[in-house]
Backbone as a chain_set.jsonl record, in Angstrom:
{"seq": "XXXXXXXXXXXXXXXXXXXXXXXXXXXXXXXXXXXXXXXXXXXXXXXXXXXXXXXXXXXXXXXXXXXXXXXXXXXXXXX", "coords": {"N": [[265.629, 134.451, 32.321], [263.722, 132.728, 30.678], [261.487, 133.876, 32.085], [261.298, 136.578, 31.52], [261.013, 136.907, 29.14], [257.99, 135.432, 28.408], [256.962, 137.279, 30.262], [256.755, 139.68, 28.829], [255.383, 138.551, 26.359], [253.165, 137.819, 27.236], [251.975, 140.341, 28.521], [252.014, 141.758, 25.62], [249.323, 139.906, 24.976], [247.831, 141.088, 25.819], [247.742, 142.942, 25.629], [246.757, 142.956, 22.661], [244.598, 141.83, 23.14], [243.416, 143.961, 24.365], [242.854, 145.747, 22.599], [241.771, 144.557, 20.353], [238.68, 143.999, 21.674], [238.41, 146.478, 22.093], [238.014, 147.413, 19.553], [235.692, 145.458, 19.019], [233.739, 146.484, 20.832], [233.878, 149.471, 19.671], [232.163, 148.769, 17.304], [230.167, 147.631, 17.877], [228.855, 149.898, 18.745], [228.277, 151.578, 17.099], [226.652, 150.367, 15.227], [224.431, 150.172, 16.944], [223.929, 152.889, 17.538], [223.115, 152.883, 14.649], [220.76, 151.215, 14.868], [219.199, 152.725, 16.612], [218.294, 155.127, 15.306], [217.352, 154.066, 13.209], [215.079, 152.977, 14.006], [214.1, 155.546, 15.166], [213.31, 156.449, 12.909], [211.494, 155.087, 11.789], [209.717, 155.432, 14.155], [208.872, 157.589, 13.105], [207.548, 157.273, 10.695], [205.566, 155.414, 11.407], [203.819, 157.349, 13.124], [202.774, 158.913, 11.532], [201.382, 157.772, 9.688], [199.631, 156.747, 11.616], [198.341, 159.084, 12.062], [196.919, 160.089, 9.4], [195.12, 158.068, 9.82], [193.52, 158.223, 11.76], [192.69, 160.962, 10.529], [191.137, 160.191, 8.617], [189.703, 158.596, 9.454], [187.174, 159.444, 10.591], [185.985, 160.787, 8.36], [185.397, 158.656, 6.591], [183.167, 157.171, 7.851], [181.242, 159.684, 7.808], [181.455, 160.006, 4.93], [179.825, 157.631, 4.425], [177.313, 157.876, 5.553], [176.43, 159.816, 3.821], [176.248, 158.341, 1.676], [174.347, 156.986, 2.242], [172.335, 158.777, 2.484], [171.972, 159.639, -0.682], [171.694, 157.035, -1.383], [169.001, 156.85, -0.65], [167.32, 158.89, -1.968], [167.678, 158.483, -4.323], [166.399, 155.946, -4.197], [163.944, 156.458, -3.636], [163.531, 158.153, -6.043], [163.012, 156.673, -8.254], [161.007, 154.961, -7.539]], "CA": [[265.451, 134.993, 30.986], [262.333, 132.643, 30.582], [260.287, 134.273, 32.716], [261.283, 137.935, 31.227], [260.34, 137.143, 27.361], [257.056, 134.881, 28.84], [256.215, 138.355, 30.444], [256.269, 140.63, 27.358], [254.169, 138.217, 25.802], [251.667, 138.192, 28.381], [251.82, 141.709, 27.943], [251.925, 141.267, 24.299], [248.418, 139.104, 24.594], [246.876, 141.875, 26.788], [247.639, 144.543, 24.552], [246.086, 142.519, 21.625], [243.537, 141.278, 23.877], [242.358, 144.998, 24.664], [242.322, 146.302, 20.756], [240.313, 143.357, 19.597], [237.611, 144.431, 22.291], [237.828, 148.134, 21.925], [237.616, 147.195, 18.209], [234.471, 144.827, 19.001], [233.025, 147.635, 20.995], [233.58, 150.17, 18.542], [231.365, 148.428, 15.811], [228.322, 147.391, 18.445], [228.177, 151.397, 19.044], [228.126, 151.763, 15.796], [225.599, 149.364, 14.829], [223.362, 150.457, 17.868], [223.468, 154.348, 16.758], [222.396, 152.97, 13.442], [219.207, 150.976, 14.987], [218.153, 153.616, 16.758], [218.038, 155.554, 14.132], [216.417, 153.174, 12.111], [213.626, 152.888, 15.057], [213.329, 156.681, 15.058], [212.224, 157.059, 11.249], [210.244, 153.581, 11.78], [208.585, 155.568, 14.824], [208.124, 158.579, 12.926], [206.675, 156.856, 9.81], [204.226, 154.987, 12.15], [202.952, 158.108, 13.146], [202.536, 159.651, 10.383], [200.546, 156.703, 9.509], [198.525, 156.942, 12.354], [197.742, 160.574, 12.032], [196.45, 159.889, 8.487], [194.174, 156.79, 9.581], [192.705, 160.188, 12.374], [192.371, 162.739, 9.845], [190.491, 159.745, 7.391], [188.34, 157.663, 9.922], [185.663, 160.176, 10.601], [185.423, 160.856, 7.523], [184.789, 157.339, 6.335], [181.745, 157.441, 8.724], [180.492, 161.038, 7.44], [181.1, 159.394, 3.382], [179.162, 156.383, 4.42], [176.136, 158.694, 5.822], [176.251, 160.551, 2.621], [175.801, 157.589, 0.619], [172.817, 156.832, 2.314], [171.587, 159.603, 1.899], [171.821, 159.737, -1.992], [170.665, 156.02, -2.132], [168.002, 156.73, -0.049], [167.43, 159.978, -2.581], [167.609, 157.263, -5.24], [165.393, 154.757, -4.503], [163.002, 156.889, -3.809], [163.035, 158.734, -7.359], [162.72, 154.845, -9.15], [159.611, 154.175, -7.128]], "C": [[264.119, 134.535, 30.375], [261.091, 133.567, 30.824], [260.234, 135.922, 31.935], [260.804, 137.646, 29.599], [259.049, 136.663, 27.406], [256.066, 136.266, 29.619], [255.65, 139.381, 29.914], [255.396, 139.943, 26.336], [252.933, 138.183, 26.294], [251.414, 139.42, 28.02], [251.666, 142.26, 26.871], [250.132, 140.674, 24.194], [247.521, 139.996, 25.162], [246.614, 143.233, 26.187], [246.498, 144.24, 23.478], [245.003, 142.265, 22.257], [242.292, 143.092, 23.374], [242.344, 146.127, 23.404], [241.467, 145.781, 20.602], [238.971, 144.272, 20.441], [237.756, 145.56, 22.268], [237.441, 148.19, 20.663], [235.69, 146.687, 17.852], [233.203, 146.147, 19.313], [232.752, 148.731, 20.499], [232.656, 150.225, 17.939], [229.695, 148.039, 16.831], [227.918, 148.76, 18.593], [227.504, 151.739, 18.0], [227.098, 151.315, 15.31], [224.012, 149.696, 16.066], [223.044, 151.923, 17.688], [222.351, 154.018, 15.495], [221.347, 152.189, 13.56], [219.0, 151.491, 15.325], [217.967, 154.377, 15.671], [217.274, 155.429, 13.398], [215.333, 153.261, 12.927], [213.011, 154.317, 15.366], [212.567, 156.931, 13.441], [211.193, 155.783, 11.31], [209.015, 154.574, 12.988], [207.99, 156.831, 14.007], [207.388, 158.519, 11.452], [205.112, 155.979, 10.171], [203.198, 156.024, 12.587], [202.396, 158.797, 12.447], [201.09, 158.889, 9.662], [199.028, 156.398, 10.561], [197.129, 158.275, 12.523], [196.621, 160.691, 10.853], [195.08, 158.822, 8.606], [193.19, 158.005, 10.472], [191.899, 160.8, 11.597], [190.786, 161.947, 8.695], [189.54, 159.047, 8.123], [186.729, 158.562, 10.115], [184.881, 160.893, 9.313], [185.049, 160.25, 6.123], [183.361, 157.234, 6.858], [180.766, 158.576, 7.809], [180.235, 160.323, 5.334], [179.555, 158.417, 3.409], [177.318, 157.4, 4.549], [175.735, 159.217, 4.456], [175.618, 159.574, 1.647], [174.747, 156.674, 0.902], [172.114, 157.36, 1.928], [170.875, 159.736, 0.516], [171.268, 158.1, -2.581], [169.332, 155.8, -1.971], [167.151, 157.79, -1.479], [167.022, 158.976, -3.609], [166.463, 156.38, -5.881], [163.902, 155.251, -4.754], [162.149, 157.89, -5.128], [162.343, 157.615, -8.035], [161.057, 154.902, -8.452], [158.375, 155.356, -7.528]], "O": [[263.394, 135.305, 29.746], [260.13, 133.88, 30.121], [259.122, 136.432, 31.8], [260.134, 138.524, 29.056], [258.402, 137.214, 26.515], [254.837, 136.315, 29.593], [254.586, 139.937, 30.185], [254.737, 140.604, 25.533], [251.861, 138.494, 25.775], [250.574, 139.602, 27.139], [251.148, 143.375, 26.925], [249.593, 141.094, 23.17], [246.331, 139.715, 25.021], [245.769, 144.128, 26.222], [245.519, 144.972, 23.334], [244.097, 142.703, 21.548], [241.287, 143.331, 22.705], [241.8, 147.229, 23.467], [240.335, 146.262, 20.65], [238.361, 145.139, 19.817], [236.642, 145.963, 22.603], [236.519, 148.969, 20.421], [234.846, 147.123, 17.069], [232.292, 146.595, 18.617], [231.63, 149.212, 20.657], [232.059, 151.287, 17.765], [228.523, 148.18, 16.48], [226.706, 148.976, 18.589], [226.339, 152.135, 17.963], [226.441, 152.22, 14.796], [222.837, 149.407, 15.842], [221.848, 152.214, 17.683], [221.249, 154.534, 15.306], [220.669, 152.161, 12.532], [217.916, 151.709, 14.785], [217.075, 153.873, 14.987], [216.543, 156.275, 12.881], [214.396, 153.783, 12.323], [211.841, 154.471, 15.717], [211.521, 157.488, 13.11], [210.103, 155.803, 10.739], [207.795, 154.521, 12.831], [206.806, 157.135, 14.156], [206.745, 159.481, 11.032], [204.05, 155.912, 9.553], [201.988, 155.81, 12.512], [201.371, 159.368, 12.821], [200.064, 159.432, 9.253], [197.89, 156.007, 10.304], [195.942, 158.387, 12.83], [195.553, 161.248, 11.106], [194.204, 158.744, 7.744], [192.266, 158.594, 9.911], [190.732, 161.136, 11.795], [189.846, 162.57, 8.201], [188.479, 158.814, 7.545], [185.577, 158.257, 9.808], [183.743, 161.354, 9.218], [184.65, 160.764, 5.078], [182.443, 157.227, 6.037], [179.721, 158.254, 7.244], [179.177, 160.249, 4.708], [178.566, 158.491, 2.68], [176.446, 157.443, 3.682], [174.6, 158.957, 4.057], [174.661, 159.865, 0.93], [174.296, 155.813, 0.146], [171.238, 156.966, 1.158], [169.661, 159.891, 0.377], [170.7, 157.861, -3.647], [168.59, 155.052, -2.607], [166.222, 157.159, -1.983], [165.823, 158.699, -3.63], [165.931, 156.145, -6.965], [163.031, 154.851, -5.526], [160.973, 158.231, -5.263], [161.152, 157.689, -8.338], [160.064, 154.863, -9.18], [157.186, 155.093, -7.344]]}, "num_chains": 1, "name": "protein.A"}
């Protein structure tokens, strides 16, 4: 009779056993959907960011030229 109520608890601890961990596993899916996620709008705000530094570096360069130009333009009225 030991051994038969000692077995339904075993069975009992195996049941509970394998909730808890489908439970655990549940919530890491969960939590790993929601970093990627998070790492797709992080990658697609980086690019966005990158695209913008593109569209603005050459024409940092082309400003800079310009404002030679007009100091050059400049100096040479003064003198």
């Amino acid at each position: 009779m030991v051994i038969f109520v000692l077995t339904w608890v075993g069975l009992g601890c195996w049941c509970v056993c394998f909730w808890w961990m489908h439970r655990i596993s549940s919530r890491q899916d969960a939590m790993l959907k929601e970093l990627h996620e998070m790492t797709q709008r992080i990658e697609q705000l980086s690019q966005a960011g990158h695209d913008l530094i593109r569209d603005v570096h050459p024409q940092v360069g082309e400003i800079k030229e310009q404002v030679e130009t007009v100091k050059e333009a400049v100096s040479t009225e003064k003198n």
